[in-house]
N, C-alpha and C positions, 0 to 999 in steps of 0.2 A: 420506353420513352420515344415517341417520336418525333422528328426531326422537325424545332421550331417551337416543341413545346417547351414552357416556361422550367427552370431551372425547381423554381418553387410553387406550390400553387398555396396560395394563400386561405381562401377556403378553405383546403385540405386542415392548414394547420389550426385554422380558427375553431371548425367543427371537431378538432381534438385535442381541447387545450387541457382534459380531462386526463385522458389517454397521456399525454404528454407528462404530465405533475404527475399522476400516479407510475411510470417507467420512470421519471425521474426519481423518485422517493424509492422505487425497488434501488435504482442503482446505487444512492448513493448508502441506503440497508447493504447492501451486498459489500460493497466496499468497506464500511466503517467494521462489521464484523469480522472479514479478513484480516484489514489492517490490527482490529484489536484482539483478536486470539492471537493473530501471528505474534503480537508483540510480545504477549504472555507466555508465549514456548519459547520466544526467542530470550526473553529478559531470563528465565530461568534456564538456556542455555548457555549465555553469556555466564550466568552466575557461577555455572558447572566448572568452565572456561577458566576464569579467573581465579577460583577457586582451585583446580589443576590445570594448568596451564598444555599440556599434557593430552589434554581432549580438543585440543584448539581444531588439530588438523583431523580428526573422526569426525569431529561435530561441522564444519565448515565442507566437507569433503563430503556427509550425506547430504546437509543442503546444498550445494550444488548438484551432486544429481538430481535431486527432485526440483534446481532451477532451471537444467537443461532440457526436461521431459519437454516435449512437444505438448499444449495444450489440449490437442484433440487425442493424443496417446493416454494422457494421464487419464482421460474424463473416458476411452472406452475402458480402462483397466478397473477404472472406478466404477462404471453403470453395474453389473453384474451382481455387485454385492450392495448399491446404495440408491441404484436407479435412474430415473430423471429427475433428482431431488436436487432440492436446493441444499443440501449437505453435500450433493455431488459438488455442487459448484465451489462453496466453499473449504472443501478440503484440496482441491485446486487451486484454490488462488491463497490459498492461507500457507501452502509449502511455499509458492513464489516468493513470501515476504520473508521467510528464517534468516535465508543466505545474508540478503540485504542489512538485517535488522541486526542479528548475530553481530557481525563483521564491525557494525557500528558502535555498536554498544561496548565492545572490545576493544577496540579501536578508541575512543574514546574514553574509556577509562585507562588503558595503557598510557593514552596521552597526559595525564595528570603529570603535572612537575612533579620530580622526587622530593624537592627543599618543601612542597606542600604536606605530601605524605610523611616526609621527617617532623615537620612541623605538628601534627596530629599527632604522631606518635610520640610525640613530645610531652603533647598535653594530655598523657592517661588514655586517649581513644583505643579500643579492641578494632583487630582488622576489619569488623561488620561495621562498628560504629566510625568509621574511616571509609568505609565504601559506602554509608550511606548521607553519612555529613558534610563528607570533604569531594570524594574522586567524584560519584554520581551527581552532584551537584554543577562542578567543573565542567562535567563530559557534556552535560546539556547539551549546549549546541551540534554536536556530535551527533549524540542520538537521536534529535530534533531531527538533524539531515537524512538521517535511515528512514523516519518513519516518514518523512514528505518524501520522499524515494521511493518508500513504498507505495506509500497511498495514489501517487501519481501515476506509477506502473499497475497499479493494481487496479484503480480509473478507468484504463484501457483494456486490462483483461479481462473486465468485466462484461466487456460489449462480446466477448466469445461464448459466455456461458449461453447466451444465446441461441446457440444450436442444440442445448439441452433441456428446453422447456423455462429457461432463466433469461440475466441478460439484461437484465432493465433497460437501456436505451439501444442496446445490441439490438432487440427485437424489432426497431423503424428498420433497423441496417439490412435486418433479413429480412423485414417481410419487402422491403424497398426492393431490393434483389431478384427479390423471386416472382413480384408482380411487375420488373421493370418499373421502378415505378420510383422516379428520382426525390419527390419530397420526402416520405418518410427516411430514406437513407441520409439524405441531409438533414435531418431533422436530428436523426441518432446521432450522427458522425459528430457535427456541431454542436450538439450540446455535450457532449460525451470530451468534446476538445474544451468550453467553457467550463466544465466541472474539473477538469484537467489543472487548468490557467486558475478557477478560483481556491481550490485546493491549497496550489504551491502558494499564491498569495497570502492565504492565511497562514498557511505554516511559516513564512518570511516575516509576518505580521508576530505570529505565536512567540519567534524564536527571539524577536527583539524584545517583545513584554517584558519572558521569562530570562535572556539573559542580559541586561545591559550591561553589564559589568565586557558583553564580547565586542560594544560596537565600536569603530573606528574612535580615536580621538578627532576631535575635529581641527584640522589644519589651523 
């Protein structure tokens, strides 16, 4: 970029408003399918969890190493066996959500009052039909918070896959880089932060639908 040229070039973005919607839709594909495996390994880890309480610190203890892997570490350990595939990318970003998701889910069902769960057990319920009537109902807003956690982390790691033939909005941020070349990197960056912002919105949105029972009383 040379000195005096425009931040944005507008042409630039008008002749790719194509280019733009379809890296948008890859991103937010990449995204939702992390977010939603990951949930699914993580709900059925949590369930492990709760069920032996016992596994809390294995199961928490290998998600976190696979949350501290460096991104570019994890994606060459993974090329060898899965390539420049978009399986690479997301078995990357889908270990990033366990740690988060896990620990929520946990966490949030731990958090149930006891006088609730006496009260269940009170009225006939088996410990399943207790964890799925009473405590997982309660945790809600709990696990609502993990997955807008995730999704919002996982948002931004998405713009890495990028270096892997992925990337959905990551891809302005590289090719902006490497042609010097400031609009498409603002282009990536800022939408990549607005999907970010509309994201947690709806999850704040989602979490008041599904639990009114958690919103403040009103003064």
């Amino acid at each position: 970029m040379a000195p005096g040229d425009p931040l944005i070039r507008w042409d630039w973005v008008l002749g790719h408003l194509d280019d733009i919607a379809f890296r948008l839709g890859e991103h937010v594909l990449l995204t939702g399918v992390a977010v939603g495996v990951g949930f699914i390994i993580s709900f059925a880890l949590a369930l492990l969890v709760i069920r032996q309480p016992r596994a809390l610190g294995p199961v928490t203890g290998a998600a976190g190493v696979l949350y501290t892997i460096p991104s570019l570490a994890l994606f060459a350990l993974l090329i060898p066996f899965t390539g420049l595939s978009f399986l690479t990318a997301e078995i990357a970003l889908v270990s990033y959500t366990i740690l988060i998701l896990v620990r929520n889910i946990v966490a949030g069902v731990a958090g149930v009052p006891a006088e609730m769960r006496e009260a269940a057990a009170g009225m006939g319920y088996t410990r399943w039909q207790r964890l799925w009537r009473v405590e997982l109902p309660v945790a809600t807003p709990v696990v609502l918070a993990g997955v807008r956690l995730a999704t919002v982390t996982t948002i931004g790691l998405v713009t890495v896959t990028a270096l892997i033939g992925q990337g959905g909005l990551g891809r302005f941020i590289v090719e902006g880089h490497a042609r010097f070349f400031a609009t498409p990197l603002v282009v990536g960056a800022g939408l990549s932060v607005a999907l970010a912002f509309a994201a947690d919105a709806g999850f704040v949105l989602l979490q008041r639908l599904l639990t009114p029972w958690a919103r403040p009383a009103a003064g």
